[in-house]
C-alpha positions as CSV (number, residue, x, y, z in Angstrom):
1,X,18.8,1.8,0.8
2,X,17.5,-1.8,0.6
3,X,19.3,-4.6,1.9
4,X,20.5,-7.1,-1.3
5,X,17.6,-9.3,-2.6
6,X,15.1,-7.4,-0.8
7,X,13.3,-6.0,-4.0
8,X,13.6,-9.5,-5.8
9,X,11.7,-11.0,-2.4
10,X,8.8,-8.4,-2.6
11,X,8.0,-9.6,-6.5
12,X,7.9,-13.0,-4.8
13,X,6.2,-12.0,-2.0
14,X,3.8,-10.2,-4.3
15,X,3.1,-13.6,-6.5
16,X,2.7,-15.7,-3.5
17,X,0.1,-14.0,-2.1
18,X,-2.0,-13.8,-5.5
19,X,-1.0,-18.0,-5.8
20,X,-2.5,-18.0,-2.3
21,X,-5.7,-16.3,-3.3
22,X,-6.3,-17.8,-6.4
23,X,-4.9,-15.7,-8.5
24,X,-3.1,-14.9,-11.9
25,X,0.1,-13.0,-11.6
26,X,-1.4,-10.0,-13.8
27,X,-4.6,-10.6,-11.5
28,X,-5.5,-7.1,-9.9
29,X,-4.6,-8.0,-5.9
30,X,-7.7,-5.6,-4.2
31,X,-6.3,-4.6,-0.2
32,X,-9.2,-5.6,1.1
33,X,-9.1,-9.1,0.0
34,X,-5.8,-9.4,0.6
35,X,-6.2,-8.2,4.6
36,X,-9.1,-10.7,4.8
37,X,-6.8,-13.3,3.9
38,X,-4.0,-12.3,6.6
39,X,-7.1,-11.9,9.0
40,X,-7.1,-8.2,9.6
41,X,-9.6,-6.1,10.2
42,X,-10.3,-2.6,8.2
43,X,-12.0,0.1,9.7
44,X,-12.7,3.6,8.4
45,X,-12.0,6.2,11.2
46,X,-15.6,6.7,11.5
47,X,-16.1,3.0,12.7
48,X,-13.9,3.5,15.9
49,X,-16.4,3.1,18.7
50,X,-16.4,6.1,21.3
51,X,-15.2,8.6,18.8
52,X,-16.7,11.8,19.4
53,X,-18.1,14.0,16.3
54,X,-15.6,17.0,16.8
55,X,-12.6,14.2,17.4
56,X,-13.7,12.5,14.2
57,X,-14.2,15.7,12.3
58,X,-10.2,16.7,12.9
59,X,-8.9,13.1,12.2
60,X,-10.7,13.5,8.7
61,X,-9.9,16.5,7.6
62,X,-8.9,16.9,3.8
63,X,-5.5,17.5,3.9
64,X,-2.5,15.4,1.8
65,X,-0.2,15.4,4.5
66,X,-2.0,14.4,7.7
67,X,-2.1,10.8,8.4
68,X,-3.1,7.8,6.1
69,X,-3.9,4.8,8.5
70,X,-2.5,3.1,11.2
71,X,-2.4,-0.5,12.4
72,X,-3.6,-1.6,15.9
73,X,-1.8,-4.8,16.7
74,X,-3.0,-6.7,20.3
75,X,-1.9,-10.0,20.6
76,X,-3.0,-12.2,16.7
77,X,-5.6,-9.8,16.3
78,X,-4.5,-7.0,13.9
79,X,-6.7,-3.5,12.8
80,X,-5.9,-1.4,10.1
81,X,-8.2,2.4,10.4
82,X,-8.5,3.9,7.6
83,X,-8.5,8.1,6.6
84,X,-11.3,8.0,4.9
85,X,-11.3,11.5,3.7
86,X,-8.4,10.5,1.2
87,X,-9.9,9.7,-2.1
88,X,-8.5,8.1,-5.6
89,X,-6.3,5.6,-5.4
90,X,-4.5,6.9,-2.1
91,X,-6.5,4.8,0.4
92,X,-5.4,1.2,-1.4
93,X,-1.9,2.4,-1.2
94,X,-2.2,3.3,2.4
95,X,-3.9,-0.1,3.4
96,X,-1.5,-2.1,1.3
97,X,1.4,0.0,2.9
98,X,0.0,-1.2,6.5
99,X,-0.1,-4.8,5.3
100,X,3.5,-4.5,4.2
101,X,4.7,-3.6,7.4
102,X,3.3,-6.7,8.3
103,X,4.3,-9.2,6.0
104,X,8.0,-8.0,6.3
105,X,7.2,-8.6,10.2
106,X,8.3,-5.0,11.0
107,X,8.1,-3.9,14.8
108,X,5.3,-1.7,15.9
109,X,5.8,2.1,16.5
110,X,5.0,3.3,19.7
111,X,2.5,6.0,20.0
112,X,1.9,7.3,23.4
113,X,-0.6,10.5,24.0
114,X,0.7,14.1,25.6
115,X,-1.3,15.5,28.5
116,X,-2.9,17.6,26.5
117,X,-4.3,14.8,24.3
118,X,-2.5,14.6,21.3
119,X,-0.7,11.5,20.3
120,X,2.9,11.2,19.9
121,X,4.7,8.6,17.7
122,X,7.8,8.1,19.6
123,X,9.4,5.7,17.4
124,X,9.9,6.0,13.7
125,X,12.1,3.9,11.6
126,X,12.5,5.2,8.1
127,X,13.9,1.8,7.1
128,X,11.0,-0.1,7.9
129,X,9.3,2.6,6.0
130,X,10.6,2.8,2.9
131,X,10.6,-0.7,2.8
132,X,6.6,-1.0,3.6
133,X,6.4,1.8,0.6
134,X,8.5,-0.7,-1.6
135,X,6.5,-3.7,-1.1
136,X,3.2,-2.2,-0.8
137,X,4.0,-0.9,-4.6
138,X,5.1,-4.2,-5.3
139,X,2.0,-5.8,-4.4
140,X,-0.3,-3.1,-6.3
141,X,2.1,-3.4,-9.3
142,X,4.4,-6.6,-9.4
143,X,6.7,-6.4,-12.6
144,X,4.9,-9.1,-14.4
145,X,1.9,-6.7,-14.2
146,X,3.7,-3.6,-15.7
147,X,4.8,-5.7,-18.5
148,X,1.9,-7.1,-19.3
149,X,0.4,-3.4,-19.2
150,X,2.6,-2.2,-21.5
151,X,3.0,-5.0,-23.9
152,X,-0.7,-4.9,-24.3
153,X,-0.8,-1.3,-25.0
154,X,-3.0,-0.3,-21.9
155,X,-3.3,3.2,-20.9
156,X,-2.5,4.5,-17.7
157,X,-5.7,5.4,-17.1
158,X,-7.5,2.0,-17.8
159,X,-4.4,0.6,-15.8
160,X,-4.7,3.3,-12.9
161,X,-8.5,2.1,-13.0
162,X,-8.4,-1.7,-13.5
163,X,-5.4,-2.1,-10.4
164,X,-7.0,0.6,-8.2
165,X,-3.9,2.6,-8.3
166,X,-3.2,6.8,-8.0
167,X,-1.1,8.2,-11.0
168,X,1.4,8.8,-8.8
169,X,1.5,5.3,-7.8
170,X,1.7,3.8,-11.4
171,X,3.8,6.3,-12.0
172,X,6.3,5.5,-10.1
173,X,6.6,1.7,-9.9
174,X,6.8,1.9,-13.6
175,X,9.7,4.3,-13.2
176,X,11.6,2.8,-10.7
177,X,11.4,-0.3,-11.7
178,X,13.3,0.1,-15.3
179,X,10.4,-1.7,-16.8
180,X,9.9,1.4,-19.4
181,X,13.5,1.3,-20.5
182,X,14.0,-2.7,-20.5
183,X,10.8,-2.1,-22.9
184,X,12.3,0.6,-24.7
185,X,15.4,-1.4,-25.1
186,X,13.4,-4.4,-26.6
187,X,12.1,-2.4,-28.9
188,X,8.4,-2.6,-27.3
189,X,6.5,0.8,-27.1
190,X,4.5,1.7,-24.6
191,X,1.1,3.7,-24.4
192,X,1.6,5.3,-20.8
């Protein structure tokens, strides 16, 4: 799935950026902070100039499988927009996802629009996406954060609340990354 290393270079990648900002390694990282610092732009869907009220009205419809956010990229400049009809911790996941793609340095998808209007994303590489997923989780929830969540005895819900994450989301980096059973294994118990 990953190429070797890669998972070791998003926990370093993940500390780097909190160094950069100041930050302890069990420091929350917010998304917004974190695109200020690599200079990009977040917008909400409703901020895009020109959108017209029934346009906007079908890009924000509640629904958890239409899109998340995308990234404008034209020339340094860089825009992430935002769905902001996704609530909880979804929309930090999404923006830090974007932000992956570009701290790996991942090509751009084309989208190109039908002549009926509706856009097309002719290119999608599920690579580069699973690896944005991967780092974007790594930089919500680096390892030395999930220990120090459950060798302090947080909850998941004071954890889900104090790093800005979905259930879903702390659910599976603490999962996947074996940091339950390495903690089970030292005899450690968690409160998650």
């Amino acid at each position: 799935m990953f190429t070797r290393g890669f998972k070791s270079w998003c926990e370093n990648v993940a500390l780097q950026q909190r160094r950069e900002l100041k930050l302890n390694p069990i420091d929350p990282l917010a998304p917004r902070v974190l695109a200020q610092h690599l200079g990009v732009v977040v917008w909400g869907a409703e901020q895009v100039p020109g959108l017209v009220p029934k346009v906007l009205s079908t890009l924000l419809k509640v629904d958890p499988d239409s899109w998340s956010a995308v990234t404008i990229s034209g020339g340094p400049k860089r825009l992430v927009i935002l769905n902001t009809a996704h609530r909880g911790g979804r929309p930090a996941s999404d923006l830090m996802h974007e932000l992956a793609h570009l701290l790996i340095g991942h090509a751009p998808s084309r989208v190109d629009v039908s002549p009926d209007g509706l856009l097309l994303l002719n290119t999608f590489d599920g690579q580069q996406e699973n690896e944005a997923t991967w780092l974007a989780g790594t930089l919500l929830l680096p390892r030395p954060v999930l220990m120090h969540i459950s060798k302090s005895g947080m909850t998941a819900v004071a954890a889900m609340q104090m790093y800005g994450v979905s259930r879903q989301m702390f659910d599976y980096r603490m999962r996947m990354t074996g940091v339950e059973t390495q903690l089970r294994r030292a005899g450690v118990r968690s409160r998650n």
